[in-house]
N, CA, C and O atoms as a GROMACS GRO file, in nm:
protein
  520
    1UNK      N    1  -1.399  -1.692  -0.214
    1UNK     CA    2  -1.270  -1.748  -0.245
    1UNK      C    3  -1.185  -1.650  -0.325
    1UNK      O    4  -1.074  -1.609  -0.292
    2UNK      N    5  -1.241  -1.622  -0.415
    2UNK     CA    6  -1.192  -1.488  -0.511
    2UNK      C    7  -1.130  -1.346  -0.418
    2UNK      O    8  -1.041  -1.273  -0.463
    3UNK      N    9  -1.178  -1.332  -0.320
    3UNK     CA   10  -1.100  -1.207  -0.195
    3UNK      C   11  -1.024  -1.243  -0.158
    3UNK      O   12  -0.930  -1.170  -0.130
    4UNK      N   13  -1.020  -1.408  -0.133
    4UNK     CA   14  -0.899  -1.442  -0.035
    4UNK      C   15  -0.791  -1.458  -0.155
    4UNK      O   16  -0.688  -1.416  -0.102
    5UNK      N   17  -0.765  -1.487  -0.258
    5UNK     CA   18  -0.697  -1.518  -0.308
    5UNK      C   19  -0.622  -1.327  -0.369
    5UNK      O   20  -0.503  -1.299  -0.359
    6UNK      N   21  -0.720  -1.237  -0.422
    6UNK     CA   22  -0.691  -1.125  -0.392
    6UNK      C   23  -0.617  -1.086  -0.283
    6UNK      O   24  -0.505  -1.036  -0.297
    7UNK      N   25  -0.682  -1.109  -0.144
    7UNK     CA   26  -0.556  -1.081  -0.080
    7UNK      C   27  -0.453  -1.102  -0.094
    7UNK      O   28  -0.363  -1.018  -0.099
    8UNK      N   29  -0.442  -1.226  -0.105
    8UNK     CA   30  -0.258  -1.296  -0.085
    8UNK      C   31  -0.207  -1.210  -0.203
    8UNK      O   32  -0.106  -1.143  -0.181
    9UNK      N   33  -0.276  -1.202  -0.351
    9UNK     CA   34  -0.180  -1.186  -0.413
    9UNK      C   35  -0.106  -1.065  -0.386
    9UNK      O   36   0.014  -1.046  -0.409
   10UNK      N   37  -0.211  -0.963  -0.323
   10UNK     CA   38  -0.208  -0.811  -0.305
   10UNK      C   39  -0.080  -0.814  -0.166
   10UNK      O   40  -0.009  -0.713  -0.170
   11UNK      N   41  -0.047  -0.902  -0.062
   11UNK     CA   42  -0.030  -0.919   0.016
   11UNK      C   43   0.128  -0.989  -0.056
   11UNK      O   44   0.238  -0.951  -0.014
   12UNK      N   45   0.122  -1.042  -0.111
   12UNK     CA   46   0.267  -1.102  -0.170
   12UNK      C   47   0.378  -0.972  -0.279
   12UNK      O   48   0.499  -0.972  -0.303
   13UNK      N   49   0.281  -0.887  -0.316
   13UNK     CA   50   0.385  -0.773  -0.389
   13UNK      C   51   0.348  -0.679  -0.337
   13UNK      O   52   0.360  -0.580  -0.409
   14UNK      N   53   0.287  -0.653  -0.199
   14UNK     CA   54   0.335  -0.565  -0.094
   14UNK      C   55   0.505  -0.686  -0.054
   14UNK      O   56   0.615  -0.713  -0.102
   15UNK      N   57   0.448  -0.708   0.024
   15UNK     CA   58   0.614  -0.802   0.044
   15UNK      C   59   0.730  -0.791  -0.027
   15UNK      O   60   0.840  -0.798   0.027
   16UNK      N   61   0.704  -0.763  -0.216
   16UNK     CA   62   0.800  -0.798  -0.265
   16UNK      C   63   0.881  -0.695  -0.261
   16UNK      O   64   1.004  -0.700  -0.264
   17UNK      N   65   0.779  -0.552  -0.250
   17UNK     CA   66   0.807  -0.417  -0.302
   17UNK      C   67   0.852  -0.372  -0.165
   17UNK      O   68   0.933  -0.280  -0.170
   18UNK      N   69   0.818  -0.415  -0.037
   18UNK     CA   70   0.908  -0.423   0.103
   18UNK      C   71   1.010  -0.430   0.088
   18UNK      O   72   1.082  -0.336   0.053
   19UNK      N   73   1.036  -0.520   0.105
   19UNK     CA   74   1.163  -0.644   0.114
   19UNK      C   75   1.290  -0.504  -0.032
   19UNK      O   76   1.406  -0.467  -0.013
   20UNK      N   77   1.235  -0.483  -0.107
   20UNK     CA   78   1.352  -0.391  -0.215
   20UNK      C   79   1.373  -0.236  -0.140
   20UNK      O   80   1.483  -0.180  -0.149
   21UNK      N   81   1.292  -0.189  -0.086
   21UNK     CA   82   1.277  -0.080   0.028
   21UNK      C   83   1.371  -0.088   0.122
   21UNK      O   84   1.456  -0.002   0.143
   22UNK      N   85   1.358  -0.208   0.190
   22UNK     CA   86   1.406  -0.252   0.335
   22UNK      C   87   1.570  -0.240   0.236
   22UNK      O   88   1.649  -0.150   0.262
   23UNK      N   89   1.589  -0.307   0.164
   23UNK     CA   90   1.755  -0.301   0.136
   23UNK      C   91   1.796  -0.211   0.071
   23UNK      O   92   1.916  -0.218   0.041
   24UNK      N   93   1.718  -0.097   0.025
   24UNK     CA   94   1.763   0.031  -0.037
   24UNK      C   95   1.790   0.087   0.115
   24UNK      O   96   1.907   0.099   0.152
   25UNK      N   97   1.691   0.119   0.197
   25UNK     CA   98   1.721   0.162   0.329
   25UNK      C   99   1.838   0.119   0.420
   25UNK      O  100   1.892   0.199   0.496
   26UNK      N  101   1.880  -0.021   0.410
   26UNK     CA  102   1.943  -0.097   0.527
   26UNK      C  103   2.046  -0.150   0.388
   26UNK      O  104   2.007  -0.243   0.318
   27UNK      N  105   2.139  -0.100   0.367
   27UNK     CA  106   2.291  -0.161   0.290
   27UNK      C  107   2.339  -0.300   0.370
   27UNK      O  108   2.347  -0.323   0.491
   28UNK      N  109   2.356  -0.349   0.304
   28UNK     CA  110   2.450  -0.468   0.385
   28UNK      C  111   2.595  -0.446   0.293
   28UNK      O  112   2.613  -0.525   0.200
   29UNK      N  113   2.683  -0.352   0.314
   29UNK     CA  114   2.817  -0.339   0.239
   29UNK      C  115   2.912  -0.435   0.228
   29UNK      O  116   3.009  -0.407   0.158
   30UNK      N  117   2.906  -0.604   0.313
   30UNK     CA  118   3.013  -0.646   0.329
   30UNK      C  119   2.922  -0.775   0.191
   30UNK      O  120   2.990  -0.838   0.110
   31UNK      N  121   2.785  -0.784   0.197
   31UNK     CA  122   2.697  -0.873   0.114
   31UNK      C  123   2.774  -0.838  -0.032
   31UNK      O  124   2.840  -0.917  -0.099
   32UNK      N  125   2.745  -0.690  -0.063
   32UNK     CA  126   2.740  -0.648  -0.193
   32UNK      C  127   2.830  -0.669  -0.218
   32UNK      O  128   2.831  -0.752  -0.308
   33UNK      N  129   2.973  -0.624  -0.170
   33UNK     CA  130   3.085  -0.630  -0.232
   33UNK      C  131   3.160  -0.737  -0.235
   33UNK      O  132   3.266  -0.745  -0.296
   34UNK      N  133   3.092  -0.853  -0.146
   34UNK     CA  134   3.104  -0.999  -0.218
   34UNK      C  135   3.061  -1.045  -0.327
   34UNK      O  136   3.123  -1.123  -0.400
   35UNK      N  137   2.947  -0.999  -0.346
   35UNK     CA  138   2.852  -1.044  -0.457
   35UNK      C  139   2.867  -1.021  -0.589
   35UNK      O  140   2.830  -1.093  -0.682
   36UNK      N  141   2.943  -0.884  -0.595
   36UNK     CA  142   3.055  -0.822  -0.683
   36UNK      C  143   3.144  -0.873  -0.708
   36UNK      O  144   3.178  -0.894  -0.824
   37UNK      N  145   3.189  -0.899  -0.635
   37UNK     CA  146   3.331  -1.021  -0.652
   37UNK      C  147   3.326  -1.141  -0.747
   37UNK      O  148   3.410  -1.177  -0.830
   38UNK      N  149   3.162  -1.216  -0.703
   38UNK     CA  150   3.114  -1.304  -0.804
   38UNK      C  151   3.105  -1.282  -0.916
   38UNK      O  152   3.146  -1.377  -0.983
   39UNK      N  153   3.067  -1.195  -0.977
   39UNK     CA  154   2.968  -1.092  -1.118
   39UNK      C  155   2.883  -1.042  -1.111
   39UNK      O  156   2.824  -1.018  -1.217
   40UNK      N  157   2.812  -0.987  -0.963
   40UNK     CA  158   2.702  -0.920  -0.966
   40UNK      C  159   2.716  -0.764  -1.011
   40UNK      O  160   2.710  -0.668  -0.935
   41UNK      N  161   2.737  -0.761  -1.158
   41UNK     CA  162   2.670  -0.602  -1.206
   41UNK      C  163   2.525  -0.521  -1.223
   41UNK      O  164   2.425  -0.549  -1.288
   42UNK      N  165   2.556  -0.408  -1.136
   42UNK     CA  166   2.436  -0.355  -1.167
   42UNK      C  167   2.350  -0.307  -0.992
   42UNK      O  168   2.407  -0.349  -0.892
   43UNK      N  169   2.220  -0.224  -0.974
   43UNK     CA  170   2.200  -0.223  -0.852
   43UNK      C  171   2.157  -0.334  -0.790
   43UNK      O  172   2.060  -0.388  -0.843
   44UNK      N  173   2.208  -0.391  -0.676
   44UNK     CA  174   2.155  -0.445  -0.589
   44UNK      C  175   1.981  -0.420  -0.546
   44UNK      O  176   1.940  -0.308  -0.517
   45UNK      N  177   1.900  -0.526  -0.547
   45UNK     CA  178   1.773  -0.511  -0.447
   45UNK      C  179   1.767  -0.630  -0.423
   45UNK      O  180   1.796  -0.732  -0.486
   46UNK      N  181   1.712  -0.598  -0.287
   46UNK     CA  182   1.706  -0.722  -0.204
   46UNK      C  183   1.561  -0.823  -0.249
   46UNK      O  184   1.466  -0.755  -0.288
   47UNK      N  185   1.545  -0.937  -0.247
   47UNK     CA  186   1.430  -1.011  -0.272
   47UNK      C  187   1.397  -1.128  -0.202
   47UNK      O  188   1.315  -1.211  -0.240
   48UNK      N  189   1.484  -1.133  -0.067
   48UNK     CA  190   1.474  -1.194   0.013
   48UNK      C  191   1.551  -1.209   0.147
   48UNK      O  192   1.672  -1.214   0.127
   49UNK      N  193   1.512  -1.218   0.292
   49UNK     CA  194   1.572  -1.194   0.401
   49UNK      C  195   1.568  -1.343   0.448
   49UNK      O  196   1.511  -1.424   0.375
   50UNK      N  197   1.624  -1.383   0.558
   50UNK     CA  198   1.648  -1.483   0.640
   50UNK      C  199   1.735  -1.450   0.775
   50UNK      O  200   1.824  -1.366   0.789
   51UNK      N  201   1.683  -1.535   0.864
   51UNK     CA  202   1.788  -1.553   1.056
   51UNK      C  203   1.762  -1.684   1.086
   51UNK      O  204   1.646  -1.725   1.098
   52UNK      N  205   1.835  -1.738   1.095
   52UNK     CA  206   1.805  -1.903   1.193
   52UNK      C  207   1.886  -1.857   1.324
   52UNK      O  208   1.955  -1.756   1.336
   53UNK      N  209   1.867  -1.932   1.397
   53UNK     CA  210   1.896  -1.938   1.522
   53UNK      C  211   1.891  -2.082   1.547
   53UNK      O  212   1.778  -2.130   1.534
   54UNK      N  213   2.017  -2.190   1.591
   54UNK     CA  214   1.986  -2.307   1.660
   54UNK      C  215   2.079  -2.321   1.805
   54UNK      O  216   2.152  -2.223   1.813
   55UNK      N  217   2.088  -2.375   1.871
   55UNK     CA  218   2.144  -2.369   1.971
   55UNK      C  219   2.057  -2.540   2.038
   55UNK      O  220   1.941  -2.577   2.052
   56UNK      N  221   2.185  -2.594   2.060
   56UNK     CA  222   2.162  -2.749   2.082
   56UNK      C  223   2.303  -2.792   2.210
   56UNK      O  224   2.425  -2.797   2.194
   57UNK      N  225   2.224  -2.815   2.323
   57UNK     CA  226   2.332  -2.846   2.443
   57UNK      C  227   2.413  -2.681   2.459
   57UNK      O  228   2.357  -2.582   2.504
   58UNK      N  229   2.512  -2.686   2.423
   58UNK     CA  230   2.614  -2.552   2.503
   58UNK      C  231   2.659  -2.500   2.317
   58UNK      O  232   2.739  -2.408   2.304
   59UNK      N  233   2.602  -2.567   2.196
   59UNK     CA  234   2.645  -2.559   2.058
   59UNK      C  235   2.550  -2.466   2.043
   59UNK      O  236   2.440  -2.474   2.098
   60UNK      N  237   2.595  -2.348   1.950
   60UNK     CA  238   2.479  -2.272   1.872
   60UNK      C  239   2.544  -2.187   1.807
   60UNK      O  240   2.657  -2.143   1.824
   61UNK      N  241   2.438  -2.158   1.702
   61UNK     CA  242   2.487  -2.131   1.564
   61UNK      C  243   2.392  -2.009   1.506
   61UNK      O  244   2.271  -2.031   1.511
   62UNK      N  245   2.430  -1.899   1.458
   62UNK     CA  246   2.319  -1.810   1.395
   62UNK      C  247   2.377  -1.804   1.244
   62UNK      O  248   2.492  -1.826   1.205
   63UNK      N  249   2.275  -1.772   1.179
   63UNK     CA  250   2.286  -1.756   1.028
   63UNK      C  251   2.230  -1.606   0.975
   63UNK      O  252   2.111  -1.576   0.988
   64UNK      N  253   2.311  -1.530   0.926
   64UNK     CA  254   2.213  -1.428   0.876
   64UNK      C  255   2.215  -1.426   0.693
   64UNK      O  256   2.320  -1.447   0.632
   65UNK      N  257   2.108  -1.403   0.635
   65UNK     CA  258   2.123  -1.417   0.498
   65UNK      C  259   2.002  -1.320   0.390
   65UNK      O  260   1.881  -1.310   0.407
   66UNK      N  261   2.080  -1.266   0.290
   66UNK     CA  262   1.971  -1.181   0.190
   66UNK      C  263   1.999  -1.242   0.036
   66UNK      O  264   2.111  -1.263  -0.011
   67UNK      N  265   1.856  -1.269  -0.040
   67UNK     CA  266   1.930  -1.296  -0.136
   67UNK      C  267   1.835  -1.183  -0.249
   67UNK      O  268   1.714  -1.159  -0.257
   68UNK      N  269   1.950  -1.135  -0.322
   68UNK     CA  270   1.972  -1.052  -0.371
   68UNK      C  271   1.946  -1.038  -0.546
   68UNK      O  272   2.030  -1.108  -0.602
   69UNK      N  273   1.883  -0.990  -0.613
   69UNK     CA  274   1.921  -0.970  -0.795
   69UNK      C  275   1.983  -0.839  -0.814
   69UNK      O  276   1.976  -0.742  -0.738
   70UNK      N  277   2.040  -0.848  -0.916
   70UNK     CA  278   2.096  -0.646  -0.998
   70UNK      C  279   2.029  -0.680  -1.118
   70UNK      O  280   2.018  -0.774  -1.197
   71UNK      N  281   1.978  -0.526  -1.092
   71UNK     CA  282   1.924  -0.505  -1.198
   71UNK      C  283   2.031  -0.414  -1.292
   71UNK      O  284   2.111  -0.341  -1.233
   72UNK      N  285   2.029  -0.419  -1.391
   72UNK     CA  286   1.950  -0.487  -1.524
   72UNK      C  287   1.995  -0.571  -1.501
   72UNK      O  288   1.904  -0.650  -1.475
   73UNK      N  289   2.112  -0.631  -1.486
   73UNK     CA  290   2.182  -0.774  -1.517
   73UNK      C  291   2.097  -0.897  -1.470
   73UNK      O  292   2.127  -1.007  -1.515
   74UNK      N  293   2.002  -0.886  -1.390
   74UNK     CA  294   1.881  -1.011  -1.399
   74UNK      C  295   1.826  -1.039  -1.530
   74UNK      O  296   1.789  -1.154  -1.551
   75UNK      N  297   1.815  -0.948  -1.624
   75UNK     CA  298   1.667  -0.988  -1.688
   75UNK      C  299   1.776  -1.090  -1.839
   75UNK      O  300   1.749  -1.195  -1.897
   76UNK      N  301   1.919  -0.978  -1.857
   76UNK     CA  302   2.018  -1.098  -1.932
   76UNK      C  303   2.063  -1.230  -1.913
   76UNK      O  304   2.093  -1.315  -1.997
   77UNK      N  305   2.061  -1.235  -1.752
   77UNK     CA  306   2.160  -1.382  -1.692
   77UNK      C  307   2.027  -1.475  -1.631
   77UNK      O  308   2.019  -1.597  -1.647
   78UNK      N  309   1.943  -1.408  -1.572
   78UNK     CA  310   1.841  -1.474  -1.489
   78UNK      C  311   1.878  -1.529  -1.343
   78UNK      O  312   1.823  -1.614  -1.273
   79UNK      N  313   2.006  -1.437  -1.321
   79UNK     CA  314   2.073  -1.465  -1.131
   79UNK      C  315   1.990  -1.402  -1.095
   79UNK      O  316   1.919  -1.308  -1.129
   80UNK      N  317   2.017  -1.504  -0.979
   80UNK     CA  318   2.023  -1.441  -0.832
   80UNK      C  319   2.142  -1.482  -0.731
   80UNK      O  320   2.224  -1.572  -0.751
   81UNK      N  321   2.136  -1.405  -0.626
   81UNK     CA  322   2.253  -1.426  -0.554
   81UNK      C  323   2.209  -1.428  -0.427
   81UNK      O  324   2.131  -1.344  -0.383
   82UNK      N  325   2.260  -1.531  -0.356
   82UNK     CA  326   2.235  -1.510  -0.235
   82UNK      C  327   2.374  -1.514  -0.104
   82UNK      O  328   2.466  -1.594  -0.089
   83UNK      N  329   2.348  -1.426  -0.048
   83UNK     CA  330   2.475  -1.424   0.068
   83UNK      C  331   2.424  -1.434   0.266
   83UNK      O  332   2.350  -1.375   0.344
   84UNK      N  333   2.542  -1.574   0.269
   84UNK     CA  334   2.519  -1.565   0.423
   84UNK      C  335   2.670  -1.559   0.518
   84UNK      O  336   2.789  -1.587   0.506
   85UNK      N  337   2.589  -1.510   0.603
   85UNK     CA  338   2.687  -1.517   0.699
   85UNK      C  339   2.672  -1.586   0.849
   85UNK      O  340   2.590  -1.541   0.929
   86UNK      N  341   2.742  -1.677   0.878
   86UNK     CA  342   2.747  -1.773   1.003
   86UNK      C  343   2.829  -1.722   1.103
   86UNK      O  344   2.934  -1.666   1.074
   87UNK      N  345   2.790  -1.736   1.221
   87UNK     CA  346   2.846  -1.706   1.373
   87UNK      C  347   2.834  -1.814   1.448
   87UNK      O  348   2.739  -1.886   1.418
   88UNK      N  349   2.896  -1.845   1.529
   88UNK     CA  350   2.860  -1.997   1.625
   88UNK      C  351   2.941  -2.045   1.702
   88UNK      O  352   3.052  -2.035   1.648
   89UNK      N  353   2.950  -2.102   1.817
   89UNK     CA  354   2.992  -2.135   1.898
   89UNK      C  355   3.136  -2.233   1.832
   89UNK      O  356   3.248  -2.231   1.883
   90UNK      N  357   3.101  -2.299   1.730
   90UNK     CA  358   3.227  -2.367   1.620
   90UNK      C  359   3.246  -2.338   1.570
   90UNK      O  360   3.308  -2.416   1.497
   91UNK      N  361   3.236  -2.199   1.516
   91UNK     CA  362   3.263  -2.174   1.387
   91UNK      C  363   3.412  -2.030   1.411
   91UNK      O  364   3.376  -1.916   1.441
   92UNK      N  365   3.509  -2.050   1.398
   92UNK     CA  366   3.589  -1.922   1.436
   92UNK      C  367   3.581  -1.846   1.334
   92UNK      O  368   3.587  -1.872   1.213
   93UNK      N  369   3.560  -1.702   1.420
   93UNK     CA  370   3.517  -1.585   1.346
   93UNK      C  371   3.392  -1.586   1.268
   93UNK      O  372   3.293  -1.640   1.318
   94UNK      N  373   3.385  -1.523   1.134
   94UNK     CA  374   3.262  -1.548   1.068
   94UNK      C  375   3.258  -1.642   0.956
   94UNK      O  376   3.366  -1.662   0.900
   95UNK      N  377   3.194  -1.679   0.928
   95UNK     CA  378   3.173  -1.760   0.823
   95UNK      C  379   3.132  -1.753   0.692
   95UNK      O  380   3.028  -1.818   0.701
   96UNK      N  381   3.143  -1.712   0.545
   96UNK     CA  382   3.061  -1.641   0.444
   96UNK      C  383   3.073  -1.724   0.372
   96UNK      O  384   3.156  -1.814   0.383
   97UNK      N  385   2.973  -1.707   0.260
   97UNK     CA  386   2.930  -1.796   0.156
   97UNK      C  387   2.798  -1.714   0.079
   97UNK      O  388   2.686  -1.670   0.107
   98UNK      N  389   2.900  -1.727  -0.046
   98UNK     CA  390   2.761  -1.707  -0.201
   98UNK      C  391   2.728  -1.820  -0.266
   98UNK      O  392   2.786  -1.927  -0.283
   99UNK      N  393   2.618  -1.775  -0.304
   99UNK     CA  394   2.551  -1.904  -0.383
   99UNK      C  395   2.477  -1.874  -0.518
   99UNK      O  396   2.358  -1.877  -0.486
  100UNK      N  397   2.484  -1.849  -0.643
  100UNK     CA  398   2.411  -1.793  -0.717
  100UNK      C  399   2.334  -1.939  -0.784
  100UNK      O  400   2.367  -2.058  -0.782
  101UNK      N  401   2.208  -1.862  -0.845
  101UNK     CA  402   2.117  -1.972  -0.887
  101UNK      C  403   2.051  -1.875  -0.987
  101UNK      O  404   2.061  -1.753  -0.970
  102UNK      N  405   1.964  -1.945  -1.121
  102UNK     CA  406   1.937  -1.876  -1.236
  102UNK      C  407   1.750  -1.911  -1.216
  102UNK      O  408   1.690  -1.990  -1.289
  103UNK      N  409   1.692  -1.842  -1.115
  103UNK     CA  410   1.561  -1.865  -1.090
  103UNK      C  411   1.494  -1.768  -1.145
  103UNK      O  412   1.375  -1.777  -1.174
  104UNK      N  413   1.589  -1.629  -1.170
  104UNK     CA  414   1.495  -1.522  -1.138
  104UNK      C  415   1.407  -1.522  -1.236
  104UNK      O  416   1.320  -1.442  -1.202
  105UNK      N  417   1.375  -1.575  -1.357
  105UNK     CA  418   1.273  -1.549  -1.491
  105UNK      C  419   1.149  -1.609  -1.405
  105UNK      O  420   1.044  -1.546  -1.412
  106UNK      N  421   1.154  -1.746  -1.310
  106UNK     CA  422   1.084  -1.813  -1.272
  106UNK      C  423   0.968  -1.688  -1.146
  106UNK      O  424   0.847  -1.700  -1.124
  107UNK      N  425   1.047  -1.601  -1.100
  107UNK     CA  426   0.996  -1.486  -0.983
  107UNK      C  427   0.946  -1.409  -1.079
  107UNK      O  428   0.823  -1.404  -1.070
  108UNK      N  429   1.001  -1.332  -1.189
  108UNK     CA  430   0.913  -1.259  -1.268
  108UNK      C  431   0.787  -1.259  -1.372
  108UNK      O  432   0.720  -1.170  -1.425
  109UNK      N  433   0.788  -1.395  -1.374
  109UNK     CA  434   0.643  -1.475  -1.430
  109UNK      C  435   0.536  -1.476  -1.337
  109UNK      O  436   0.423  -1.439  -1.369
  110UNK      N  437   0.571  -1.524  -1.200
  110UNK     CA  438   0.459  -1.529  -1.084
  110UNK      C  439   0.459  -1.368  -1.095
  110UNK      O  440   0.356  -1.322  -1.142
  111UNK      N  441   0.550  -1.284  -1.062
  111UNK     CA  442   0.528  -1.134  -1.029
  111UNK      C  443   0.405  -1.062  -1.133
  111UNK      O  444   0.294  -1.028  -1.093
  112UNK      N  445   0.452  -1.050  -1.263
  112UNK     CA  446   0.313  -1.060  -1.420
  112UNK      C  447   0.197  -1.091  -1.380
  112UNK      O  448   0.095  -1.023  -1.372
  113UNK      N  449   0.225  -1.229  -1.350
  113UNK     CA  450   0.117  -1.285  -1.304
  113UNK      C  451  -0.009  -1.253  -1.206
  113UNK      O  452  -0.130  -1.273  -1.218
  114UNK      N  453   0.076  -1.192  -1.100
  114UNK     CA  454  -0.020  -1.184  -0.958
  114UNK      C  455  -0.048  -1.020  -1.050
  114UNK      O  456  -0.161  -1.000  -1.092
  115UNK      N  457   0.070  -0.904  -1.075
  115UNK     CA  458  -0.005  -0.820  -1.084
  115UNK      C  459  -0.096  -0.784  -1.224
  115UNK      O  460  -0.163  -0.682  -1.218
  116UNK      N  461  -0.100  -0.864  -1.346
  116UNK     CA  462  -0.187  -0.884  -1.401
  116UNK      C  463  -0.306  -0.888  -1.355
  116UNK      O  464  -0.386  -0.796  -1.375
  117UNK      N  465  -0.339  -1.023  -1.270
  117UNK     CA  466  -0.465  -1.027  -1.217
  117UNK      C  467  -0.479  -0.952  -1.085
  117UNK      O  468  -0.583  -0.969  -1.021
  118UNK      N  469  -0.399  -0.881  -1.046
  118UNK     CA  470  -0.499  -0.733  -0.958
  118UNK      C  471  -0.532  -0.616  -1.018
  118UNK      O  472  -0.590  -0.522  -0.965
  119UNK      N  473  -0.482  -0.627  -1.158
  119UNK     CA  474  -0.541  -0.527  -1.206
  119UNK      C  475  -0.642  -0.528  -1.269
  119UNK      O  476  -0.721  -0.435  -1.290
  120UNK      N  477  -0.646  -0.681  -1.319
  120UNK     CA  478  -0.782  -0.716  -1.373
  120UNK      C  479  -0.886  -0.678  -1.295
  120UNK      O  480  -0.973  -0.597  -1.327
  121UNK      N  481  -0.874  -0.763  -1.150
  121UNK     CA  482  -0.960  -0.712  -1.008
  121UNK      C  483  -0.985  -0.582  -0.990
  121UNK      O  484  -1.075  -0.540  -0.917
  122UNK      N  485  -0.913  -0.515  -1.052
  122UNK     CA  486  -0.949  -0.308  -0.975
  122UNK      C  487  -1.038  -0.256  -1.143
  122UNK      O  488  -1.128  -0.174  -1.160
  123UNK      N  489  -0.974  -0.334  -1.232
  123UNK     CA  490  -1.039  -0.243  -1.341
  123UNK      C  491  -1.166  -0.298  -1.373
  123UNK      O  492  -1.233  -0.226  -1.448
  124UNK      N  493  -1.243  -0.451  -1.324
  124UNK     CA  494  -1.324  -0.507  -1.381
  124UNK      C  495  -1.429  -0.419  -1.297
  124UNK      O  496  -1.425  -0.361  -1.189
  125UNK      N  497  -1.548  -0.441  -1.422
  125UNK     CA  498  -1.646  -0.287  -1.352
  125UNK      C  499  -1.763  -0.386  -1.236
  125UNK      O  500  -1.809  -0.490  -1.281
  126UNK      N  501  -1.792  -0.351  -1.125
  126UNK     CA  502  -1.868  -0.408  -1.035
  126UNK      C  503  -2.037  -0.457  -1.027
  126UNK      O  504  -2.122  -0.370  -1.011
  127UNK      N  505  -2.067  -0.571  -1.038
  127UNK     CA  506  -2.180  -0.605  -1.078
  127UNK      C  507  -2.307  -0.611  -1.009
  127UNK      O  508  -2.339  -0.709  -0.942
  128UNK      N  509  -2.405  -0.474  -1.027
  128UNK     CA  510  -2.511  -0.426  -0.890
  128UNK      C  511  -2.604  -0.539  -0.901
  128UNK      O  512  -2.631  -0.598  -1.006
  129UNK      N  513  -2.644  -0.560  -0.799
  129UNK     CA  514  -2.784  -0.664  -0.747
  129UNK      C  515  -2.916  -0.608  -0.751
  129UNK      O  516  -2.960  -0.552  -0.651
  130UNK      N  517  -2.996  -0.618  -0.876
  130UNK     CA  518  -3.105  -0.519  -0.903
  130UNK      C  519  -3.164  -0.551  -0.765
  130UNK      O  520  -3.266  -0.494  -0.727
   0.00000   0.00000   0.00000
């Protein structure tokens, strides 16, 4: 039980440390400089992606969305920000929308957390089977 749970955690801040990669690599310029608009000071990293896709009878709708912290200004305010953008058969032109929410202390406790205990896991010394 103890591996599997190692995995995930090892497996969840690979993900996290992705996902900030993927949006250093891939800008979304029209995200940021909305998000700016709101009060987002500071660098952008991404900490989360999203796509829906629905399509119902001849209606359909795509969503694209990242939601985002700046650093430093996370660790003072505890935002996050998230930005989407809608396309759709009803919807003329595009559609945008921010949303900020004060979670992020709540992500950096689990984050401590998981990598606390993988390091516990790598440094604890291994116990031979006489």
């Amino acid at each position: 039980m103890r591996k599997v749970f190692s995995f995930f955690v090892m497996l969840f801040l690979f993900i996290a440390v992705g996902l900030i990669v993927y949006g250093l690599l891939n800008p979304w310029p029209d995200a940021e400089a909305a998000l700016r608009s709101r009060g987002g000071n500071g660098i952008p990293l991404v900490v989360g992606v999203d796509y829906q896709y629905d399509r119902e009878n001849e209606i359909w709708e795509a969503v694209h969305s990242r939601t985002y912290i700046f650093m430093p200004e996370c660790f003072v305010t505890g935002s996050v920000y998230r930005y989407e953008e809608s396309t759709g058969s009803a919807i003329v032109g595009t559609a945008k929308n921010v949303q900020q929410g004060r979670w992020f202390y709540l992500v950096l406790i689990v984050l401590l957390l998981a990598t606390s205990y993988l390091v516990r896991q790598v440094l604890r010394p291994k116990v031979q089977n006489a």
